[in-house]
N, C-alpha and C positions, 0 to 999 in steps of 0.2 A: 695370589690376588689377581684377579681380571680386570683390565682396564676399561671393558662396558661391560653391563648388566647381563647384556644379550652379545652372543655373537650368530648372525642368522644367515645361512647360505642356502640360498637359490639356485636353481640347475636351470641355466638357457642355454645346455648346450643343445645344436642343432645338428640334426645329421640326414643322409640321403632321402630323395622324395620316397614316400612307401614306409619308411624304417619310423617303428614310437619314438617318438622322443619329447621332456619337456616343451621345447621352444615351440611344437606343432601344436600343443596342446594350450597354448596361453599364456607360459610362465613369463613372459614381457612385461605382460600384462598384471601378470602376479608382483613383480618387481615394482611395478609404477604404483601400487595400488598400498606396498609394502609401502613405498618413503612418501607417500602422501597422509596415509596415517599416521606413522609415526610424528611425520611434522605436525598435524593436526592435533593429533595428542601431548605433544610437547617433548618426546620422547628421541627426537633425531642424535642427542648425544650422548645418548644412552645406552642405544640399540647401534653394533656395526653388522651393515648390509655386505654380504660379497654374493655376487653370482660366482657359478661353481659349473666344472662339467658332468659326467651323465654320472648320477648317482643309483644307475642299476634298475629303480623300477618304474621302467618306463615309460610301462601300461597304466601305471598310478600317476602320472603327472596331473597339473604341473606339483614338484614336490621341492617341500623346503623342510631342512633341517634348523633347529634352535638349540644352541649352546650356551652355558654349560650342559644340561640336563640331557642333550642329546635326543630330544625328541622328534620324529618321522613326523610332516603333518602333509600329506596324500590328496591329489586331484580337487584340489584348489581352486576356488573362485575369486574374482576381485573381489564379491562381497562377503566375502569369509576374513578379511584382513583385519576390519574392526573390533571384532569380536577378540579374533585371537591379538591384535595390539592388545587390545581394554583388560582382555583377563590374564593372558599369558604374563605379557610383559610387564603389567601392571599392578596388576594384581596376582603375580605367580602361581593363578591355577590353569593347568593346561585345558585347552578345548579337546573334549575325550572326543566329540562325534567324529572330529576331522583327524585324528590320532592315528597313524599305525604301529601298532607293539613291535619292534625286531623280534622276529624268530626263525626257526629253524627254516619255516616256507619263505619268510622273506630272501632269506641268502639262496635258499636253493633259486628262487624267482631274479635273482641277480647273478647268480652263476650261468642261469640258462641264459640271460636274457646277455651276457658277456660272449658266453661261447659260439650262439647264435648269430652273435654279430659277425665275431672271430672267422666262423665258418664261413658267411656270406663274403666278405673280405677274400679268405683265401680261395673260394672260387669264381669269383669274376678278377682274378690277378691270374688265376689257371685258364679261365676262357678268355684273357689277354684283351679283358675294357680296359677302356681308357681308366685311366686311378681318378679318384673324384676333386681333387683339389684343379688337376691339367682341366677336368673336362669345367669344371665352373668358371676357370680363368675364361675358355676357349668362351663359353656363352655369357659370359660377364656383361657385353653389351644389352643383354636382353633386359634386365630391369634398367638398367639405364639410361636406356632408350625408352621405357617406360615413365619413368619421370621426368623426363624432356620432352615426351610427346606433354604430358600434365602441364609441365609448365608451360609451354608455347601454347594451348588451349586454356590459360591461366582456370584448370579444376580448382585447385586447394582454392582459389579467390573462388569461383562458382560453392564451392560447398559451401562456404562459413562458416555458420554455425548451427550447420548440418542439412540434411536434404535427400531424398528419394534420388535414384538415378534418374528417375523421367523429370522431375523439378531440375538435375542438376545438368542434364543433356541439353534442353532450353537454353539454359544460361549459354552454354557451349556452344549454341549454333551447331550440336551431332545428333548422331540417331543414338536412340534409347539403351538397343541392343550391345552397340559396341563398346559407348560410355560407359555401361555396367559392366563389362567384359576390364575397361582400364579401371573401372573401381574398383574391384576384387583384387585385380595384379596389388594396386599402392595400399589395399588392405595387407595383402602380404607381406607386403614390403614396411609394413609397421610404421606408411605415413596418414595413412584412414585409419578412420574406426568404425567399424557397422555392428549397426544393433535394430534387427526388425525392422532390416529393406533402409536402414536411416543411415547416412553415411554423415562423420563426423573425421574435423583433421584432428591429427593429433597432435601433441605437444612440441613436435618438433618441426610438423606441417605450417602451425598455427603462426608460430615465433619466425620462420624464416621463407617460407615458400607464397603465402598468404600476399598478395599486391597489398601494399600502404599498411603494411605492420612496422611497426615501428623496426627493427631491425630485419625486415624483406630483403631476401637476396636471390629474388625470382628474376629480376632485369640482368643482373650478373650474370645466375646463370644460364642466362638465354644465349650465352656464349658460346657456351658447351656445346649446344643444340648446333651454330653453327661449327663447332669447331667437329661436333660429329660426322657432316655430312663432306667438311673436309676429309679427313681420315679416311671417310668410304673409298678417298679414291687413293688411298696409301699402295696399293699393287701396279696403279699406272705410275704411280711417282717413282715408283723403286725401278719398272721399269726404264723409261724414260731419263729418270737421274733429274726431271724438273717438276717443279709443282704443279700440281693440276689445279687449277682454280672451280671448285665447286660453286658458285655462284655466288652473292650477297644479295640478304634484301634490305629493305629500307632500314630495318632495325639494328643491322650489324652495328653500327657506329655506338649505337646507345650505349648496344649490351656491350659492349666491349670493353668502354669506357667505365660500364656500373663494375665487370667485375674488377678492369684494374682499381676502381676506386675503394672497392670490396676488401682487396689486397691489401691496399696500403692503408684501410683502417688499423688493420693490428701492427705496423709496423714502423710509420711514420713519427712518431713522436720519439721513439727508442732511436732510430735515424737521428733526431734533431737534440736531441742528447747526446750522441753518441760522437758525433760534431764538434762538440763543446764551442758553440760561437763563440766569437771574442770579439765586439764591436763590429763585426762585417754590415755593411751601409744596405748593398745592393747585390740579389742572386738573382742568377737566370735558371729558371728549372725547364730545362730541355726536355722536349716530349713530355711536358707536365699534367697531360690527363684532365683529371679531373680539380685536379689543384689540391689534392691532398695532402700532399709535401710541403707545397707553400704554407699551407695555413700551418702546416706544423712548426716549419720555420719561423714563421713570424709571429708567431704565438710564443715560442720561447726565446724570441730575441727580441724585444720591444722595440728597436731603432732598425729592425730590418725590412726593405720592400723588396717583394720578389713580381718576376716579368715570366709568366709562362711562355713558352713556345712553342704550337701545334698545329695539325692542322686547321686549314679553315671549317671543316665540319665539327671538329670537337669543343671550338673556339664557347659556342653557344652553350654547351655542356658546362664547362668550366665556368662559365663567366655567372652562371646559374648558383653551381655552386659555392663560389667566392659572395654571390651576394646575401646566399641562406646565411650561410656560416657569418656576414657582418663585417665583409674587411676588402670591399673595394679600393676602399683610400690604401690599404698596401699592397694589394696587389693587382698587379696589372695584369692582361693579355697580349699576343702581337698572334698573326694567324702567317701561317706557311710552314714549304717543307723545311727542316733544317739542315739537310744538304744545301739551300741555295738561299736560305732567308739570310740577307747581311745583317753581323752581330760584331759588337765592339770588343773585344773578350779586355779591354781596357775597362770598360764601362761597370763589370761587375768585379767584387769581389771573393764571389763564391759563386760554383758551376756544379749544379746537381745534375744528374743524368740517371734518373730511376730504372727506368725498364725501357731503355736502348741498345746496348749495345749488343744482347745477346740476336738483334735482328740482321748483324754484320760481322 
């Protein structure tokens, strides 16, 4: 007895630039296209999805297999999904056009297409490259730096909902040429989508990178961006044994702020649970941010007021956010460093201290 009707494996595995493989050929894109039907059709608990790695023929991507019955279905489009949900799944006739029969050519095409690799493998290990996991660690910054240039030019905000690179380089304030140079890169990178010169974000662009989407974590992580340009100078720090200060610009405070705040959304409530108050009157949340802990706190202890303490740049931050969220009457601010700012430690009965002391 099977516990779904379907059980359907997808191949994203990815391998060296030059080498076939699914993930080069779209299967991403095959997967999204896969749990959007299904859910559309109504069939999401019916049908279990797994991605899977290289299932041998290649050159046929993107390929997915369907279980029980074990059928090959071969070089895949998004818009091949509905058909094979409506009839496959649904109707249990298979889609013959997009089918491949297993046979004897298929295994010999996945023997070669094994051995070939095999062989490639063990001769760039005899002409002593780099192995490919060292060398992508070693360039890792390169798409990374890719979507931190994106976001600090806020693109995913310039696309929307969608747009030509010369429409989206405008928005940008860049030239044509290069803009469509970093459009292609975050196509890659599977946070675009382009279709006929039109660049669209994609689902995970749209939901989090996007300025003023309901969950945007572009100002967060505009952090990153400087905490990059620190790190550029990690060879004088090593030498030296002190920090190099790479510069800040006006924005540091913000992003700083959004990603601590960023942080302590998934976290702060389980904190103020974890707590268990028992009538505490009055907390002081030292280096309190954005005041995401207070509201946490005082949200689950109804007789509790909490007193952030920060500095005076972040003070305006915080005090923003305490008034979205609805809870000035319990929580206060004060502004300074807390090395020197005078504090009653009588006056509270609880002392939070979030993300300090790892700076000491």
């Amino acid at each position: 007895m099977e516990p779904f009707r379907h059980h359907v494996f997808v191949c994203t595995q990815e391998k060296a630039e030059g080498v076939p493989c699914c993930s080069a050929a779209g299967s991403f894109q095959i997967l999204n296209a896969l749990h959007r039907e299904l859910g559309s059709q109504g069939l999401s608990d019916d049908v279990q999805v797994s991605s899977c790695g290289c299932l041998g023929v290649c050159d046929s991507g993107p390929v997915m297999i369907v279980y029980p019955e074990g059928t090959w279905y071969t070089k895949l489009r998004p818009t091949d999904l509905p058909e094979i949900v409506s009839s496959h799944f649904k109707a249990g006739e298979k889609v013959a056009r997009l089918e491949r029969i297993p046979d004897d050519g298929m295994k010999s095409e996945i023997l070669d297409h094994r051995n070939k690799y095999l062989a490639m493998l063990k001769g760039k290990d005899a002409a002593g490259v780099l192995p490919d996991d060292l060398n992508d660690t070693i360039r890792g910054f390169m798409p990374s730096r890719a979507i931190l240039t994106a976001l600090e030019l806020d693109v995913f905000t310039a696309v929307g909902k969608g747009g030509s690179a010369q429409q989206i380089a405008a928005k940008i304030g860049a030239v044509v040429r290069s803009t469509e140079m970093l459009l292609n890169v975050l196509v890659s990178l599977k946070l675009l989508e382009k279709r006929d010169g039109i660049y669209t974000n994609g689902p995970v662009a749209a939901r989090f990178l996007v300025e003023g989407s309901p969950d945007s974590a572009r100002t967060a992580q505009l952090r990153m961006a400087n905490m990059w340009r620190r790190w550029s100078k990690l060879t004088d720090a090593v030498r030296t044994g002190t920090a190099v200060e790479a510069g800040r610009d006006n924005g540091w405070v913000n992003s700083f702020i959004a990603a601590m705040d960023h942080t302590a959304r998934g976290r702060a409530r389980a904190v103020a649970q974890a707590v268990e108050l028992n009538g505490e009157k009055v907390m002081l949340d030292l280096g309190g941010g954005s005041g995401a802990y207070s509201m946490a706190f005082v949200r689950a202890s109804s007789g509790l007021h909490s007193e952030i303490v920060d500095m005076p740049e972040v003070m305006p931050i915080a005090q923003e956010h305490v008034r979205r969220a609805g809870l000035t009457d319990r929580i206060s601010t004060r502004a300074g460093d807390m090395l020197s700012v005078p504090l009653e430690p009588a006056s509270y009965d609880l002392v939070l201290l979030s993300a300090i002391c790892h700076m000491f």
